[in-house]
VEXNU-765645 format. One line per 3 residues: for each residue y, x, z of C-alpha. Coordinates in Angstrom, 2 decimals, always signed. Each point is the difference from the previous one (the first is absolute). Example, Ala and Ser with C-alpha at 12.3 -4.5 7.8 and 13.67 -1.06 7.14 Angstrom:
-4.50 +12.30 +7.80; +3.44 +1.37 -0.66
//
This chain:
-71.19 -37.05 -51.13; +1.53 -3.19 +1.78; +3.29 -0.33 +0.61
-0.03 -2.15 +2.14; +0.62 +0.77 +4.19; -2.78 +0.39 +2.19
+0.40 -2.51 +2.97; -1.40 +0.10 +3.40; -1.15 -3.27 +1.77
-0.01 -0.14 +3.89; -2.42 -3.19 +0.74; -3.44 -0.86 -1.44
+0.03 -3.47 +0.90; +0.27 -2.68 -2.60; +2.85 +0.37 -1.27
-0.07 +3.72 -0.50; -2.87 +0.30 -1.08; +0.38 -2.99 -2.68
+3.35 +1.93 -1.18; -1.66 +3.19 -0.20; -2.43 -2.04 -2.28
+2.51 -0.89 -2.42; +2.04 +3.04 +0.17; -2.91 +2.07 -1.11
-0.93 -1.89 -2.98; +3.19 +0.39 -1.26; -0.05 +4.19 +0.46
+1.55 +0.48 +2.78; -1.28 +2.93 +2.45; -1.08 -1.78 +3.51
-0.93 +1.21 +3.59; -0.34 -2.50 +2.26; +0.59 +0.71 +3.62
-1.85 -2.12 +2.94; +0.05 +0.82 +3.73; -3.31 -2.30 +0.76
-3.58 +1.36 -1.46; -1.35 -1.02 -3.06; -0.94 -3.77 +0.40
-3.06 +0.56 -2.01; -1.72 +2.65 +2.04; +1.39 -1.14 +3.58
+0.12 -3.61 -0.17; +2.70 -2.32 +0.53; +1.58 -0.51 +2.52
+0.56 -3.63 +0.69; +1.35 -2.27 +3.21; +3.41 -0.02 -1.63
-0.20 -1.18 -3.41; +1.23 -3.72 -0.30; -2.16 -0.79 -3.08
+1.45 +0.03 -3.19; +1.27 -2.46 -2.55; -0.40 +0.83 -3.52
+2.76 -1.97 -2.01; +1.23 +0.17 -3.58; +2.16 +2.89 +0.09
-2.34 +2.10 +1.91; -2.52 -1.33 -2.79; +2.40 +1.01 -3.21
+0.13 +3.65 +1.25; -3.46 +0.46 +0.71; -0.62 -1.65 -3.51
+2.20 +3.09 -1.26; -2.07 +2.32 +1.75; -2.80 -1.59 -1.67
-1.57 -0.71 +3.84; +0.61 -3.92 +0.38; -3.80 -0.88 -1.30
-1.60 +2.57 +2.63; +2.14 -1.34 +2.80; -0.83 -3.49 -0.62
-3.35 +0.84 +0.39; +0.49 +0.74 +3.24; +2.32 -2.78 +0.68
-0.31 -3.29 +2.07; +2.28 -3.20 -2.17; +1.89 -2.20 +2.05
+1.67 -3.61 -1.43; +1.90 -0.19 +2.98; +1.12 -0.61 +3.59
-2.66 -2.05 +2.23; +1.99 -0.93 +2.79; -1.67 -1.19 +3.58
+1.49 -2.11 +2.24; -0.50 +0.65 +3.55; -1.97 -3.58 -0.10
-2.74 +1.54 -2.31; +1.13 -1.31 -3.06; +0.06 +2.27 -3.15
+1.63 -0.51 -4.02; +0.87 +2.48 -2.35; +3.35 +0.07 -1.83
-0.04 +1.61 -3.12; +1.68 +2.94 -0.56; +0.31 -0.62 -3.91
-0.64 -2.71 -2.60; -3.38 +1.02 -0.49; -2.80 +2.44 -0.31
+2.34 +2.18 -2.01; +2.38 +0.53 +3.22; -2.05 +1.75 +2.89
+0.45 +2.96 +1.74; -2.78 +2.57 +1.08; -1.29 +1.20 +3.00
-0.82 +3.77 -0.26; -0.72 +2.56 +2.52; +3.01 +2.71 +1.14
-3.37 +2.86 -0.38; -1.87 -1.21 -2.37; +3.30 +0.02 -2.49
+1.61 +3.09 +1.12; -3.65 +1.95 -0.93; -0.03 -1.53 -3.14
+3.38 +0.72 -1.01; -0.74 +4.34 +1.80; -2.54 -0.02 -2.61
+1.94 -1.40 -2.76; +2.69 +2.39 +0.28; -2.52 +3.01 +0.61
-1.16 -1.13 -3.24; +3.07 +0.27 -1.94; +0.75 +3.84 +1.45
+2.17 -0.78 +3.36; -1.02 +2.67 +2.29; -0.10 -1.09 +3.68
+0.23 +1.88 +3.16; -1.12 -1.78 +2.91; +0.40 +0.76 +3.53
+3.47 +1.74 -0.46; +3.14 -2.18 +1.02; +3.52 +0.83 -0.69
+1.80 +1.91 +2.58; +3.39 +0.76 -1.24; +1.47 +0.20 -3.84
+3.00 +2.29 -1.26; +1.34 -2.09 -2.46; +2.65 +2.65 -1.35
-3.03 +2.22 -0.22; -2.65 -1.73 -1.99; -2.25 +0.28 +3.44
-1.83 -1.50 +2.25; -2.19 +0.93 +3.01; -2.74 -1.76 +0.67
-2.72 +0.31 +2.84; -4.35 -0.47 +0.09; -1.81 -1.84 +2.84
-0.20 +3.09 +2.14; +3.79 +0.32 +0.02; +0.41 +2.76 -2.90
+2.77 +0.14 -1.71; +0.76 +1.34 -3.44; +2.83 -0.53 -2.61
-0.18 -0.74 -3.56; +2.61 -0.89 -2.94; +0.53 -3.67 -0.83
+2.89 -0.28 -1.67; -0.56 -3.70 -0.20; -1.15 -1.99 +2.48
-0.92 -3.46 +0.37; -0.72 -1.89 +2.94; -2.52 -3.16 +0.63
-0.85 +1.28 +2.98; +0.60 -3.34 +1.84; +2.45 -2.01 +2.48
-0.69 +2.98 +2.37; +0.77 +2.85 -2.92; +0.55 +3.54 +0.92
+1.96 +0.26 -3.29; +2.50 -2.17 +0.77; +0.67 +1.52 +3.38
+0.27 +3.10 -2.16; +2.70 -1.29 -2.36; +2.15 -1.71 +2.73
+0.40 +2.97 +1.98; +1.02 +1.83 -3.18; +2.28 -2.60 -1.45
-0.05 -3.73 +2.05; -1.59 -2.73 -1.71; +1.52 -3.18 +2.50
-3.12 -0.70 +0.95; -0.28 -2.94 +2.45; -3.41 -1.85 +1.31
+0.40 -3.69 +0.78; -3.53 -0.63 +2.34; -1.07 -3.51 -0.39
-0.68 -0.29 +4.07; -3.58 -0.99 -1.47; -3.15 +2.16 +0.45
-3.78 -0.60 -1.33; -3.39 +0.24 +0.79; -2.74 +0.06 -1.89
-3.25 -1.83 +0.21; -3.44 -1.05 -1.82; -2.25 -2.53 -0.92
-3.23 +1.25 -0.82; -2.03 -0.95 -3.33; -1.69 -3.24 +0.36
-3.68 +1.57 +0.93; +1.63 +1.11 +3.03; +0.93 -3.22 +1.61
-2.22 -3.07 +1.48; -0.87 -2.45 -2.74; +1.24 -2.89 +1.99
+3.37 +1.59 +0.31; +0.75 +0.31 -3.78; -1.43 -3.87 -0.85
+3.44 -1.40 -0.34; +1.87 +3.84 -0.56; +0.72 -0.52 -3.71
-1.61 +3.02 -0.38; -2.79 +0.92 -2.94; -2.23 +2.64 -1.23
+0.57 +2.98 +2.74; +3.55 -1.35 +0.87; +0.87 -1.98 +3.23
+2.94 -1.70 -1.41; +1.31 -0.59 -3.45; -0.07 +2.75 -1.38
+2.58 -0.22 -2.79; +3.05 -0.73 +2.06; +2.25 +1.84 +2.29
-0.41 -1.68 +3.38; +3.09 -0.66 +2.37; +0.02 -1.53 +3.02
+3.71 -1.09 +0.42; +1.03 -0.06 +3.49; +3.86 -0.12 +0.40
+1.17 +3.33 +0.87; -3.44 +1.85 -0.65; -2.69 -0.33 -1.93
-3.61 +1.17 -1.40; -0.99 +1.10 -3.49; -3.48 +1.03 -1.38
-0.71 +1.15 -3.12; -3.25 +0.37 -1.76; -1.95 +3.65 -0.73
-2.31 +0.02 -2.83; -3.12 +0.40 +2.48; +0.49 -3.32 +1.70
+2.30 +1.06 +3.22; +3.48 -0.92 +0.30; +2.24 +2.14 +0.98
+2.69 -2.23 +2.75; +3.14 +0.99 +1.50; +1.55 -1.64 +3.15
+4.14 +0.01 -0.77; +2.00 -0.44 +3.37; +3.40 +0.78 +1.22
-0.40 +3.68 +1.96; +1.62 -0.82 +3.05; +1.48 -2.93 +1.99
-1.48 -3.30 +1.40; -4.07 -1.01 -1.01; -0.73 +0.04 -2.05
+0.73 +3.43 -1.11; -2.03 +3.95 -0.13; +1.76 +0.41 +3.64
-1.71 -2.74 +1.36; -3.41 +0.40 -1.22; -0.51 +3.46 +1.23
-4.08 +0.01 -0.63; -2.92 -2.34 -1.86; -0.30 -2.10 +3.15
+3.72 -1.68 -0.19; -0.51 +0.16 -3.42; -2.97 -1.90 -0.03
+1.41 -2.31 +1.50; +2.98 -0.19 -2.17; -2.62 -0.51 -2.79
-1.45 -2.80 +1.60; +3.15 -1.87 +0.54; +2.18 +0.77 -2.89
-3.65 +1.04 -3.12; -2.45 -2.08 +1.18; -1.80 -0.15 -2.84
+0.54 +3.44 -1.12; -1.38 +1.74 +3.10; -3.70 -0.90 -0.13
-0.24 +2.28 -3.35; +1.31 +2.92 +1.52; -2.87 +1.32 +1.80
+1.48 +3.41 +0.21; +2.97 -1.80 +1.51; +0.84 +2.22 +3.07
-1.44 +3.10 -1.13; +2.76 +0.21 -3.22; +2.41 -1.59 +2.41
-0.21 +3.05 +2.57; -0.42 +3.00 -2.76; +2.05 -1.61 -3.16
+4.17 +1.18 +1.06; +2.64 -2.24 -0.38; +1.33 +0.92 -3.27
+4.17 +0.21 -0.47; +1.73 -1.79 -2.59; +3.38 +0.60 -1.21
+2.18 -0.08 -3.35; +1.75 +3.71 -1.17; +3.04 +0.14 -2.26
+1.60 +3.04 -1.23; +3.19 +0.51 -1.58; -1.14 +2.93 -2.31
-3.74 +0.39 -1.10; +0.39 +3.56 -1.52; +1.67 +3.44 +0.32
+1.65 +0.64 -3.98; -3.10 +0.81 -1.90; -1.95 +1.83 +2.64
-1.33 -2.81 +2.21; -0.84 -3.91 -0.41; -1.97 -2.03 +2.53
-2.21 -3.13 -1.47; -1.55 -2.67 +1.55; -0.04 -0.48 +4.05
+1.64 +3.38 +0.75; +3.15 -1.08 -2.20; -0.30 -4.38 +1.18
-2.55 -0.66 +2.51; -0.29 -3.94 +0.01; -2.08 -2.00 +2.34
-3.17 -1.84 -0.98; +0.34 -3.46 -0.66; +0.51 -0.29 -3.11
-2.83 +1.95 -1.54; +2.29 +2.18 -1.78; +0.15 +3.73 +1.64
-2.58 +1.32 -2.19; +1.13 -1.81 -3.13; +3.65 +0.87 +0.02
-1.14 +3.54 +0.91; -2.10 +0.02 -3.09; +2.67 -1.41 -2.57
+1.65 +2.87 +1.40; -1.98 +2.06 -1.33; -0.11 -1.79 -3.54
+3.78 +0.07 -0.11; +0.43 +3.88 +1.42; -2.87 +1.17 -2.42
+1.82 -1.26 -3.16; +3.26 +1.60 +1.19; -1.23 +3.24 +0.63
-1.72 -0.06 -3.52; +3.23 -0.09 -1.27; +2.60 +1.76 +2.10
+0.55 +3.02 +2.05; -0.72 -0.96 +3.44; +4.04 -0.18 +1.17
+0.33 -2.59 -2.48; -3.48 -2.25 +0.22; +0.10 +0.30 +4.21
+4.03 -1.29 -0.36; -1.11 -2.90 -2.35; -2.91 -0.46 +1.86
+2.09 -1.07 +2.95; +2.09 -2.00 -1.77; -2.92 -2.37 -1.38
-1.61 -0.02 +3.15; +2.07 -0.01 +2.78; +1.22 -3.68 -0.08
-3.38 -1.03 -0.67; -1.18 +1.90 +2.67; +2.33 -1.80 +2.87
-1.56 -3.65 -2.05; -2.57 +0.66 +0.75; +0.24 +1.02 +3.81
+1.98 -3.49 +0.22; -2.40 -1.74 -1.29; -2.99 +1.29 +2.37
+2.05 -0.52 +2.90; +0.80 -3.36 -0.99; -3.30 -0.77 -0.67
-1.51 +0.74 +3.17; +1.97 -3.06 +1.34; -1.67 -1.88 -3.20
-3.75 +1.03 +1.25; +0.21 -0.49 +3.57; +2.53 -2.80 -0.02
+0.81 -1.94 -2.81; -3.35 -0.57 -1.62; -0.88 -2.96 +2.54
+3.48 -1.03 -0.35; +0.80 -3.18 -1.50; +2.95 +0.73 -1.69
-1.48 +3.16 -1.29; -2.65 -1.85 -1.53; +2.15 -2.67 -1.92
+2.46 +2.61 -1.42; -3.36 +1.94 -1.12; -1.33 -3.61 -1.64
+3.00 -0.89 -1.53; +0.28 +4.12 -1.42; -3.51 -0.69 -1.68
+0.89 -3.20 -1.34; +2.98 +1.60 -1.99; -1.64 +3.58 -0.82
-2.72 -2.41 -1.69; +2.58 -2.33 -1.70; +2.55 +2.99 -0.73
-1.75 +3.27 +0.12; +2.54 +1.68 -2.00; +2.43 -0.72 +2.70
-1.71 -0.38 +3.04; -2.70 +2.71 +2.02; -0.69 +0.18 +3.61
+1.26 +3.28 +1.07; -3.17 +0.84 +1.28; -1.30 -0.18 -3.55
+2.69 +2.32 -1.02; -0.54 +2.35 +2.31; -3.70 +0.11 -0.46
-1.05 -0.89 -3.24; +3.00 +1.02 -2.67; +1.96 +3.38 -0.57
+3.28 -1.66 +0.84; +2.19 +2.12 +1.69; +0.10 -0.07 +4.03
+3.60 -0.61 +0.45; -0.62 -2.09 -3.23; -1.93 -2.44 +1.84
+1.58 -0.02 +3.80; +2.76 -0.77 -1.71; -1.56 -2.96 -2.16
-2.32 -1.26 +2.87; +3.29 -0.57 +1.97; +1.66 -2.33 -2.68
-3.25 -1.48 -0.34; -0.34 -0.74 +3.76; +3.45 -1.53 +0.25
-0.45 -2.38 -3.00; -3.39 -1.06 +1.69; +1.63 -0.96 +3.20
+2.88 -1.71 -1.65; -2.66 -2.36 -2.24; -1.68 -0.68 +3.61
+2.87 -0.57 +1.77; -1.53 -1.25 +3.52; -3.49 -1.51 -1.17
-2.81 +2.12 +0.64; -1.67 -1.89 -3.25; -0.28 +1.79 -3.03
-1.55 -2.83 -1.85; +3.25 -2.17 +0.68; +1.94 +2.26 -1.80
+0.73 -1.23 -3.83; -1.36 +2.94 -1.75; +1.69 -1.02 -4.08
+3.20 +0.62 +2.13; -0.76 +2.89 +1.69; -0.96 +1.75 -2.64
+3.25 -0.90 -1.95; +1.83 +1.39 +3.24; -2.22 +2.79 +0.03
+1.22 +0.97 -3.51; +3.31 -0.66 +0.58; -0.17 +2.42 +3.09
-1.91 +2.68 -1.00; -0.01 +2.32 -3.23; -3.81 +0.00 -1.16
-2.15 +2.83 +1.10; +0.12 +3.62 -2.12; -3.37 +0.53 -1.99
-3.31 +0.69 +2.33; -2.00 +2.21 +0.00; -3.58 -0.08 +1.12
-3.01 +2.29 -0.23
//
């Protein structure tokens, strides 16, 4: 018989129900808890998804779940931004060095019913349709309640939430013990959008697109229409659609959600600000008027777990905001990291050390998004911006063991979070000292940089790829 504590999961999403994965291949007793209805047999629900960005970490702990081949499959690559000007011009900067450095566009269902099945396959018992309603923590209980409004109470002596930025767990532990939980919104809503596949548009329309095969556009690049204080973003779906998202400020002067109140002023909008974006959004004001404005906001909590009795994982313990493609990935190495610990440990111990480790990477990483929302909508037509990022390739190909973008650190290596917000900050400073005023990378003498460089900065720890 197995030692080893039976744990209770509130949230089938992906997080929990790639945790619940791992957990059971290692032993360990799992029920999963989920308010919604099985995905599977009721569909997903979409309209609020913000497609997702498969990275490197996310990659590594699917790999250990032995899932990363049959989510590739699935998967749309992308080499990296294609920005539009509002003049109609279009180039793609490069996310990595090469082929080897590219991210993934996968679908928020499509996942999240591959991973149900994977963790139905190794034992995790799910129970959907029954949401948490209250939890005695001193007890071992919890109450939860059906889609009729039944309630009923069972034991869970440990529970673990990844029930999301909205999770009823957490409101559970902070009125038993406070957790200094504090929500900074970003003032910034979305909306989302679509461009149909390419059969579904007039030929004349996509001559000059960039589109092939059933795609409009390129399809193996993350789109962004940079526009200041807003911006768009489309991302491809394995069928040929894109999946787009309108970012704008919430309220205040136009442009903003206030001031577009229906498709009409936001057609117009379009026609000013996306000119060449609108004509492939045929659906344009039907998704406008039935797609919500989405919220976005970043959560930080001072604890993330009650002793050994409670731990919240992923969004419902650091909600981040988009823009850096990292939500789902840093909720996944989550998993990786608590998985290991709990192999090891009794749960006081691995949810206390699991804290530890992730905590400061956690608040990294929510930096780092937030700062790179100004990068997508701002700085990428910027010419400064694009001299410090010449002059940063020039010396991560002349000095790779000192020098990476931080971009590439973030997405493509296991470095540490806080390892490389820290390091991308030295790195930024030493590249606007070797510019000085000149917006001219190539005027830069690059033997001497690269002596300062060395000088300046210790070389990079060992990385680790896939």
């Amino acid at each position: 018989m197995s030692s080893k504590p039976s744990l209770t999961l509130i949230g089938g999403g992906l997080v929990g129900a790639l945790l619940a994965q791992q957990l059971a291949r290692r032993g360990f007793a799992v029920d999963v808890f989920e308010k919604r209805a099985d995905p599977r047999l009721a569909g997903f629900a979409g309209g609020r998804s913000i497609n997702l960005a498969l990275a490197e970490r996310g990659l590594q702990a699917l790999r250990s779940a032995g899932l990363a081949e049959d989510v590739l499959r699935h998967a749309v690559m992308m080499r990296g931004r294609m920005v539009h000007t509002i003049d109609g011009r279009s180039g793609l900067q490069r996310y990595g060095v090469d082929d080897s450095e590219v991210i993934w566009s996968v679908s928020r269902g499509g996942l999240n019913m591959l991973l149900l099945d994977a963790a139905e396959a190794a034992g995790v018992r799910f129970h959907f349709g029954q949401g948490l309603v209250s939890a005695d923590f001193d007890a071992g209980r919890m109450r939860v309640a059906d889609l009729d409004g039944i309630e009923r109470e069972l034991d869970a002596p440990v529970l673990i939430g990844a029930d999301g930025a909205g999770s009823s767990l957490r409101a559970a532990m902070n009125a038993h013990h406070p957790l200094g939980e504090r929500t900074e919104w970003l003032g910034h809503g979305y909306k989302e959008l679509e461009i149909p596949p390419a059969s579904r548009l007039p030929p004349a329309l996509l001559r000059d697109s960039g589109g092939h095969d059933q795609f409009a556009i390129e399809p193996n690049a993350l789109h962004i229409w940079p526009r200041g204080g807003y911006m768009c973003i489309a991302l491809p779906n394995t069928e040929g659609s894109f999946t787009v998202t309108l970012f704008l400020p919430a309220q205040g002067p136009h442009p903003s959600f206030a001031t577009l109140p229906d498709a009409r002023a936001a057609e117009q909008f379009f026609r000013d600000d996306f000119a060449d974006l609108l004509p492939l959004l045929p659906g344009f004001a039907e998704d406008f008027d039935a797609h919500p404005v989405g919220t976005l906001a970043t959560l930080y909590l001072d604890r993330w777990h009650l002793g050994g009795r409670a731990l919240l994982v992923g969004d419902a313990a650091h909600a981040i905001v988009p823009f850096h493609g990292q939500g789902m990935n840093c909720g996944f190495e989550d998993t990786v990291v608590l998985a290991g610990l709990l192999d090891g440990s009794d749960p006081a111990e691995a949810f206390a050390e699991f804290q530890r480790i992730r905590q400061p990477n956690a608040n990294a990483i929510a930096t780092m998004a937030l700062e790179n929302y100004v990068e997508m909508r701002d700085s990428v037509a910027d010419p400064r911006y694009l001299a410090k990022r010449e002059l940063g390739a020039r010396l991560a190909a002349a000095a790779p063991e000192h020098f990476m973008a931080r971009y590439r650190m973030v997405t493509f290596t296991h470095l540490p979070y806080a390892y490389a917000l820290e390091r991308g900050r030295a790195q930024d400073l030493l590249l606007e000292q070797l510019l000085r005023d000149s917006n001219d990378a190539a005027s830069v003498d690059l033997d001497a940089a690269i002596t300062t460089l060395k000088a300046t900065l210790p070389p990079l720890p060992p990385l680790r790829h896939g």
